[in-house]
VOGU-3710 file (C-alpha; in Angstrom, 3 decimals, decimal comma):
1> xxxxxxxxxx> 113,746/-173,437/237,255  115,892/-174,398/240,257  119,724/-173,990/239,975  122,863/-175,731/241,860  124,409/-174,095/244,805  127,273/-174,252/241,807  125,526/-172,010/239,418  123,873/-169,719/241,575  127,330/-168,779/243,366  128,527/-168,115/239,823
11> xxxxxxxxxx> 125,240/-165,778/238,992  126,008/-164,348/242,370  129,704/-163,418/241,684  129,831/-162,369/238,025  126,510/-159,794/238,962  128,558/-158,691/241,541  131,415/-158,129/239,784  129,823/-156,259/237,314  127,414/-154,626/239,456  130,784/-153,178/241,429
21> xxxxxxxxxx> 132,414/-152,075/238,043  128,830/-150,059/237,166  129,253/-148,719/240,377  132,838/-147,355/240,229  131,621/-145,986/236,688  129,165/-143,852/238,449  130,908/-142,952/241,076  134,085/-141,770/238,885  131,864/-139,877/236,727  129,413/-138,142/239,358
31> xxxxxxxxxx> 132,658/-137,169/240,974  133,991/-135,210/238,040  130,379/-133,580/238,087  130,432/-132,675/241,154  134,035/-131,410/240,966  132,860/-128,645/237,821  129,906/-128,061/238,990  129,229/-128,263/243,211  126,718/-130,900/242,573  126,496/-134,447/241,228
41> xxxxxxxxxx> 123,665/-136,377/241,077  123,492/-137,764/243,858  123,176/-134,928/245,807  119,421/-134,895/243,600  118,599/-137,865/246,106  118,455/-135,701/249,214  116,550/-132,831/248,100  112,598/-132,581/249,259  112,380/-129,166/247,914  111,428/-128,128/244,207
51> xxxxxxxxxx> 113,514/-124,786/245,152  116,012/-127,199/245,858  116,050/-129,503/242,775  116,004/-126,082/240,874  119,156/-124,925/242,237  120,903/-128,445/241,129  119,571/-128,032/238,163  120,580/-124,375/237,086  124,299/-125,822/237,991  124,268/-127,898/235,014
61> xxxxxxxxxx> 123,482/-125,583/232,340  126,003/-125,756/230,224  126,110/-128,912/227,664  128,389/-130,923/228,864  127,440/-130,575/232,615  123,895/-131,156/231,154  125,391/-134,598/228,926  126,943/-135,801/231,887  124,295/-135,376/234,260  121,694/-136,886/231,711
71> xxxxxxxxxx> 124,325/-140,110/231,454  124,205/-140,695/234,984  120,721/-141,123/235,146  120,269/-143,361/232,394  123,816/-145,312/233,461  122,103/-145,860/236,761  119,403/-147,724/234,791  122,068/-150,318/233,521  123,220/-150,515/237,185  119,956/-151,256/238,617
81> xxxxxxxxxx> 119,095/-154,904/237,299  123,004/-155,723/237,832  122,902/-154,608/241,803  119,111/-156,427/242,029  120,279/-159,359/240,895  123,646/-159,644/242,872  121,917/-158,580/245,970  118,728/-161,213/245,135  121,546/-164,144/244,123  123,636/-163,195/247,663
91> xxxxxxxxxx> 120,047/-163,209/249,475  119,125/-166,480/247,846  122,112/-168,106/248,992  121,734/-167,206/252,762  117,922/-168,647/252,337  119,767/-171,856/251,183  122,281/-172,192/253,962  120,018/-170,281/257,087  116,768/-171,854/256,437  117,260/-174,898/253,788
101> xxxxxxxxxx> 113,599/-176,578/255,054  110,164/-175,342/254,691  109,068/-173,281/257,310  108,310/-169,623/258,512  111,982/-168,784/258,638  112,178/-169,918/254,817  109,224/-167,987/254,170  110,365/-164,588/255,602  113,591/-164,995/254,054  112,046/-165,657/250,772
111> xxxxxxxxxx> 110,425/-162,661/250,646  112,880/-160,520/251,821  114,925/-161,895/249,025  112,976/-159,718/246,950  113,696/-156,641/248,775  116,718/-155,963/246,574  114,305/-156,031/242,998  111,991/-153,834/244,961  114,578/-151,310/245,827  115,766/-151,580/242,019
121> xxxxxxxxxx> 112,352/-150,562/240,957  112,163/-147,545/243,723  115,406/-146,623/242,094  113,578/-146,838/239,053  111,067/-144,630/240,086  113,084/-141,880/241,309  115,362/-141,588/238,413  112,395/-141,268/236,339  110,986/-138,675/238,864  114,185/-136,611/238,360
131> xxxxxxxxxx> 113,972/-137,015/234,523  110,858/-135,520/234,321  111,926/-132,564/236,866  114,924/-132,017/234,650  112,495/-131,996/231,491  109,612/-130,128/232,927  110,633/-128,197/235,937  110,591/-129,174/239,831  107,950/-128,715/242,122  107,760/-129,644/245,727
141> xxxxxxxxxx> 105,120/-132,814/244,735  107,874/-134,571/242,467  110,880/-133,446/244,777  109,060/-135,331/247,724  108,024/-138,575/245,957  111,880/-138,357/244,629  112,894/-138,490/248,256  110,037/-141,358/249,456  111,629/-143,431/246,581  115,121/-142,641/247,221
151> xxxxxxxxxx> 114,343/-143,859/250,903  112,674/-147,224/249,767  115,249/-147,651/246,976  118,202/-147,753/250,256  115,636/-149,822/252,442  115,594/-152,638/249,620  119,239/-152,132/249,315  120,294/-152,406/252,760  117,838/-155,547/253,475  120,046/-157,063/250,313
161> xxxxxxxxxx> 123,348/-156,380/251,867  122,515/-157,791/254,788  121,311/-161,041/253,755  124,412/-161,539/251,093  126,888/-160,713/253,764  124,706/-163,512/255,601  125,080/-165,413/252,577  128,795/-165,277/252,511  129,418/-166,288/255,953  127,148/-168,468/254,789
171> xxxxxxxxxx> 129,753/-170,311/252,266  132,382/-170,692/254,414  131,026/-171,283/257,741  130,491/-174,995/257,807  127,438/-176,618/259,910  128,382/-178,868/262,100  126,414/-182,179/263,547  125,011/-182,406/266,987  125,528/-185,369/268,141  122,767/-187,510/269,472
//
């Protein structure tokens, strides 16, 4: 399926747009979190320790700490798809305007497009990780493939941002013609 530079600017904005309203959801709500308790859950994303999962963890003991932490997690799951796909439509458009003809450069770009779904599924991963430490208790094994995925999740991410901010200069910087 191949779609207009028309409809894939619209894909690109209206993920966007919701991707940045999931995001201020999160944000908001980690932030009261973080305000009753010390921790949110993002602070689970820099922990390589079990010890230091556990100490999150016994922060949130009480049910609604404990609701509200467990919403995050699976809130983040809604976000995921919605930031993929913004960051994959933004990345698609700067393969269109950087590198419209086959070639290497095309090739590259194409892949990296993908870097954004990839980070989506890291993200994936680690919330599921953190699940299954809330669930079961942390050890250092899960804390530490938490942490790998949390770095490949922002790796994916920041390859995304990059080429979508490449992609909007993209739509309003206008080629011009060498003359010949």
């Amino acid at each position: 399926m191949q779609l207009s530079r028309k409809a894939l600017n619209s894909r690109w904005a209206w993920t966007t747009g919701a991707a940045a309203a999931a995001l201020l959801v999160l944000n908001l709500a980690d932030a009261a979190l973080r305000a009753g308790t010390g921790y949110g859950t993002v602070d689970l994303q820099g922990v390589a320790s079990g010890w230091g999962v556990r100490a999150i963890l016994d922060r949130w003991t009480s049910p609604p700490d404990a609701a509200l932490a467990g919403f995050l997690l699976g809130f983040d799951y809604l976000f995921m798809p919605l930031y993929a796909a913004a960051l994959f439509c933004g990345s698609i458009a700067a393969l269109d305007r950087f590198a419209p003809e086959a070639g290497g450069a095309r090739r590259i770009m194409a892949l990296l497009a993908f870097a954004p779904v990839a980070g989506a599924i890291f993200d994936g991963c680690e919330n599921a990780l953190q699940i299954v430490m809330m669930t079961r208790g942390p050890t250092d094994m899960l804390a530490s493939f938490a942490l790998e995925a949390t770095a490949a999740k922002y790796a994916g991410i920041a390859v995304g941002i990059v080429l979508s901010l490449a992609g909007l200069v993209g739509l309003f910087w206008k080629k011009t013609k060498r003359p010949a």
